[in-house]
N, C-alpha and C positions, 0 to 999 in steps of 0.2 A: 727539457720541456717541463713546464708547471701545469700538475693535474689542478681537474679542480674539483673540489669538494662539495657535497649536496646538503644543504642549509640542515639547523636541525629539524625545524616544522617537516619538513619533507621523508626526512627518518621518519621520523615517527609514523607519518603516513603510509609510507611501506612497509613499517612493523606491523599496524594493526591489520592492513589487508592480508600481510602474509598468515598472522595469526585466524585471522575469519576464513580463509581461504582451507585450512589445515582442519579446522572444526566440520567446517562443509563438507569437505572430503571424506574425511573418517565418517560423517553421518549417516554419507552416500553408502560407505561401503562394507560399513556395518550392519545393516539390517534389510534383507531381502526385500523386493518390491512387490513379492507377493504375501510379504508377512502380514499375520491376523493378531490381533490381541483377542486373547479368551478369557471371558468374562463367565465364573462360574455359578449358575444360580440356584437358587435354594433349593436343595430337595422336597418335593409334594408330601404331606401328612401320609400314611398309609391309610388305605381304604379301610373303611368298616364293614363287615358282613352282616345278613340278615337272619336272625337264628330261629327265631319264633312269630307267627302268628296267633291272634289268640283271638275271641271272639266271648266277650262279656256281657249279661245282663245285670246293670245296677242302678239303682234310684228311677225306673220308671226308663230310660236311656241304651240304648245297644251302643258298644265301647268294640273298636276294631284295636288291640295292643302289634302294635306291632315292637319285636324286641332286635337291637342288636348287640356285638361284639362290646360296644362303647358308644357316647353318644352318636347322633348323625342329625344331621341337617335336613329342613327337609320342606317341600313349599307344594301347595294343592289347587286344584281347582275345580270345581261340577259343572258337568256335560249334561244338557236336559234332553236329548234323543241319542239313543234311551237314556236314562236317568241311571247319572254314574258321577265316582269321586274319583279321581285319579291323584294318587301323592306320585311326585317323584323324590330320590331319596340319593342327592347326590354324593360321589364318592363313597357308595355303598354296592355291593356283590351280594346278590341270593347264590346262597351255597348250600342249602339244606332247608329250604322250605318246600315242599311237595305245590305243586299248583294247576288247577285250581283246587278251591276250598268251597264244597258247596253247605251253604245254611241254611238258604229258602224260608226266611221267617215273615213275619210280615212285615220287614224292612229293609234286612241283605237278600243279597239271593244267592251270589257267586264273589268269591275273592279270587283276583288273580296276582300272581310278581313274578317277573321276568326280570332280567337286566340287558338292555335294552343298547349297551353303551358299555363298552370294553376298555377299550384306550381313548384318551392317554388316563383316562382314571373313569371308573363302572360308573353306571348310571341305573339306578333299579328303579323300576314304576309297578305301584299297587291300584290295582285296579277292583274298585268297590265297585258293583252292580248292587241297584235299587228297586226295589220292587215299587217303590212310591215317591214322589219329591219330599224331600226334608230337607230342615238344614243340617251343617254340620261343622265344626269346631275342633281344632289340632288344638296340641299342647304338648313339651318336649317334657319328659320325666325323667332326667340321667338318663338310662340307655334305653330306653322306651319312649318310642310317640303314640300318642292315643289319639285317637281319630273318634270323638262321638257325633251320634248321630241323634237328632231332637225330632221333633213334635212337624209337622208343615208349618212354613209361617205365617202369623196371620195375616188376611185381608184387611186394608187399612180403611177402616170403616168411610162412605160416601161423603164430599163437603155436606154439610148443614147451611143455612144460612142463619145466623145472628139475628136472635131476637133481642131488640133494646126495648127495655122496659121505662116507659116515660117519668119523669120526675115526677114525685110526690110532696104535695104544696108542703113548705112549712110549718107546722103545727105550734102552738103556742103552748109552754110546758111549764108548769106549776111547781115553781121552788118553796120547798118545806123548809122552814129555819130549823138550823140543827135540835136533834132535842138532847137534855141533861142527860147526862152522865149518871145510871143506875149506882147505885152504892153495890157493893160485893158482898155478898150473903156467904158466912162462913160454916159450913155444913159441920155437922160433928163426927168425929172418926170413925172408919168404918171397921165394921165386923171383921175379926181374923175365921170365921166361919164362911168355909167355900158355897153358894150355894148349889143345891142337888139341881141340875137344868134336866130335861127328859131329855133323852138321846134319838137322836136324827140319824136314820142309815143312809152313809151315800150314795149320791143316785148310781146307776146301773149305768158300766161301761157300752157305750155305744158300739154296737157291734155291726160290723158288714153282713147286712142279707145273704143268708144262704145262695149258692145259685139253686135253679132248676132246669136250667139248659147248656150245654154243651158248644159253645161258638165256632173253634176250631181245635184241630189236635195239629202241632209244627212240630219241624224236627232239626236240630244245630249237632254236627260232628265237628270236633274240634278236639285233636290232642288225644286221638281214637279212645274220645269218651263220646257216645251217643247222648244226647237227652233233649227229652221228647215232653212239649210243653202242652195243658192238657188245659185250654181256656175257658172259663165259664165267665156267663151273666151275673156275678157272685161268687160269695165266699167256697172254696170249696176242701173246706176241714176236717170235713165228715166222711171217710173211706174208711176201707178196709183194702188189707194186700193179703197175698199168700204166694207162690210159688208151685208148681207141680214137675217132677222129674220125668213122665214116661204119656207123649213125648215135652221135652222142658218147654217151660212156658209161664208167665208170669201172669197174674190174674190182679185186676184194681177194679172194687166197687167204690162208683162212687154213689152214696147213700141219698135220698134225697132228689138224686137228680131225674126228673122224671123224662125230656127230650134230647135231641142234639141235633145239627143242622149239620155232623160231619159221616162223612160217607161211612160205609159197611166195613172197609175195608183200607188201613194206611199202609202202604210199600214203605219200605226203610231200605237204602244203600250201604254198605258195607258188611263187617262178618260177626256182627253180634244179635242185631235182631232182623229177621226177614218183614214182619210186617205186623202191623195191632189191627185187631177186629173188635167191634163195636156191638154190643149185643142189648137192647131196651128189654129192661122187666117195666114190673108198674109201678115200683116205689125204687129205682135206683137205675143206673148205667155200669154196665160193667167193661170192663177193657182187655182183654186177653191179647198178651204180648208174646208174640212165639219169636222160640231165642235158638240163633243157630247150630251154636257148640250143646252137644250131647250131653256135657255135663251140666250145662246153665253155668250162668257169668256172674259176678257179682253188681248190686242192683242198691239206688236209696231212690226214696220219695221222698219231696218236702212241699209244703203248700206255701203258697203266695197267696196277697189279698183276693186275685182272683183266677190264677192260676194253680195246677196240680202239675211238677216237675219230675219226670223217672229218669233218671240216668242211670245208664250202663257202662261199667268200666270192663277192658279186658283182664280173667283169671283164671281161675281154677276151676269154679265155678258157684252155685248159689251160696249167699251168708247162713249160718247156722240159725234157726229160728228159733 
């Protein structure tokens, strides 16, 4: 009997399905049909931590610093009931800042920062209270953002309405022909003799009015340095200070000043001064600072255009006079 044989076109077509058939199989049986591909993704920065707040007066402007580990990021917004700034401060942890922070000036009142926001990375928010609407203006410094705080803003003055001023008739205007050219007069050499001029004293530096009143007395803790801001109507330059040990107490005339509009008596929070009294002679004010610690603390004064500054740091106690 004569087999018979299968053309070659037709090989071949059984070659290549047995070959496709053989790939499919092995594909089937290769890789589970609950398998996952893991795709690994970038680990997150490490958070920053919050190390410092700080509370600064400069150039006329109150500065909230806030410090951390390295820089941070960090975006704001103000709330007009009550009147407040809130930063948040993403992928950043408060880990050692105590809170609240009370200043009560005539423009902060209260600091607060919490974090707010744990996983999957902290979320810290600072919380500025206002004593008054201002505006106010971030800025990142390396590893500090400064938060100041300005002036209120102005009212944008009422529309006017546009006065147009009506045309004025042409005028008929009288051209001069040019005139000759002067000749140059040639002067004869001058004197190597300086002459003696009388001498002029310069005027006198403008100076800030003394004050004579007393506006308010505020008080900023910050970085357990007390200092206790002493505002006048005017300059106020002219003091004397002293100290007394039994019981301590720190003593500031201010000279000059003849009223004040602040009360008998200022309380102070924390453990260096309990509170300042207020005492009117007829030619001065005087200020008597009673200090908690037994021994007195160490103490500087400095004058501002219209401020008098005392701050207390914690020591040993009073500087040597």
């Amino acid at each position: 009997m004569r087999r018979h044989r299968p053309s070659p076109g037709l090989e071949f077509t059984l070659f290549l399905f047995l070959v496709l058939w053989t790939f499919h199989a092995s594909a089937l049986h290769g890789a589970p049909a609950n398998s996952k591909i893991l795709v690994k993704e970038p680990a997150a920065p490490p958070p920053a931590a919050l190390t410092e707040i700080r509370v600064l007066y400069q150039e006329g402007l109150w500065h909230v610093v806030l410090t951390g580990s390295e820089p941070m990021t960090y975006r704001a917004i103000k709330l007009p009931d009550p009147p407040r700034v809130l930063i948040d401060l993403p992928n950043t942890a408060n880990t050692s800042v105590q809170s609240p922070i009370t200043v009560n000036n005539e423009v902060i009142s209260t600091i607060k920062a919490a974090t707010i926001v744990r996983n999957p990375q902290p979320l810290t928010r600072i919380e500025i209270g206002l004593n008054r609407d201002v505006s106010f203006r971030l800025r990142g410094v390396q590893d500090k953002v400064w938060v100041s705080l300005g002036a209120a803003a102005p009212v944008p003055p009422a529309a006017t309405t546009l006065q147009v001023q009506p045309l004025k008739t042409m005028e008929k205007v009288k051209i001069e022909p040019p005139q000759p050219k002067r000749p140059e007069i040639t002067l004869p050499p001058k004197s190597s003799a300086v002459p003696t001029l009388p001498f002029v004293p310069p005027p006198p530096n403008k100076q800030k009015t003394a004050a004579t009143r007393i506006l308010a007395i505020e008080s900023v803790s910050v970085d357990q340095e007390l200092k206790v801001y002493v505002k006048g109507d005017g300059g106020l330059g002219r003091y004397k200070a002293f100290h007394l040990a039994n019981p301590p107490r720190v003593v500031v005339e201010l000279l000059d000043v003849q009223t004040t509009q602040t009360s008998e008596s200022v309380t102070f929070t924390g453990p260096l001064v309990k509170k300042v009294r207020v005492g009117r002679n007829s030619d001065r004010i005087r200020l008597v600072f009673d200090i908690i610690p037994a021994g007195g603390v160490p103490y500087q004064i400095t004058s501002g255009e219209d401020r008098l500054v005392v701050s207390f740091k914690p020591g040993p106690g009073f500087p040597p006079r």
